[in-house]
C-alpha angles and dihedrals in degrees: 000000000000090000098053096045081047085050103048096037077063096048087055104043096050090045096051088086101055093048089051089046095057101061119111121256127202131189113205107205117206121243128278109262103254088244086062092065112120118239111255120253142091114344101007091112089061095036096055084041100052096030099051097045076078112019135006123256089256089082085063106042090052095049125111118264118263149165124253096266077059100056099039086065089054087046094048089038088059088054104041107033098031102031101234118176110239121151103225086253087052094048094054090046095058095038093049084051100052096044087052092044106038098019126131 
C-alpha cells in the first residue's frame, strides 16, 4: 500500500503544474482615449482592424503629420520590423487612409 500511495502522491505532484498551465488566461485591455478615435472615411474600418490587433489607435493620432510617401514607411515598418500581418491591399488601404486623414 506504501508504494501505491508513493506512487500516486508522485503522480500528482508531477502532474499539479500542468493542471495549473492549462488554464486559460485573458488580458483585458483598457479602452482607446476618446481622443484616440479615428476620423471616419475610407479605410478607417480596416485601419482600426489591422492596427489595434497590436497597438491601440493612440500610437496614430499622436503621430507626426506626413504625406503619403510618410505614412507608407510606418505602414511598411509595421510589416517588416514588427512582423504585422497586412495583406499589400490592406497596406495601401491603410496607408491611403492615414495619409488622407493625418496628412499634412
Amino acid at each position: 500500500m506504501s508504494r501505491l500511495r508513493t506512487t500516486l502522491l508522485t503522480a500528482l505532484v508531477l502532474a499539479w503544474p500542468l493542471a495549473v498551465a492549462a488554464q486559460t488566461k485573458s488580458i483585458t485591455l483598457p479602452l482607446d482615449h476618446a481622443y484616440a478615435d479615428l476620423k471616419p472615411g475610407p479605410g478607417a474600418d480596416v485601419t482600426a482592424r489591422t492596427c489595434r490587433s497590436c497597438h491601440s489607435t493612440d500610437y496614430i493620432v499622436m503621430q507626426p503629420r506626413g504625406d503619403a510617401r510618410q505614412w507608407e514607411g510606418v505602414v511598411r515598418k509595421m510589416v517588416g520590423v514588427y512582423g504585422a500581418n497586412i495583406p499589400p491591399d490592406d497596406a495601401k488601404a491603410i496607408a491611403q487612409y492615414l495619409a488622407t486623414h493625418y496628412g499634412r
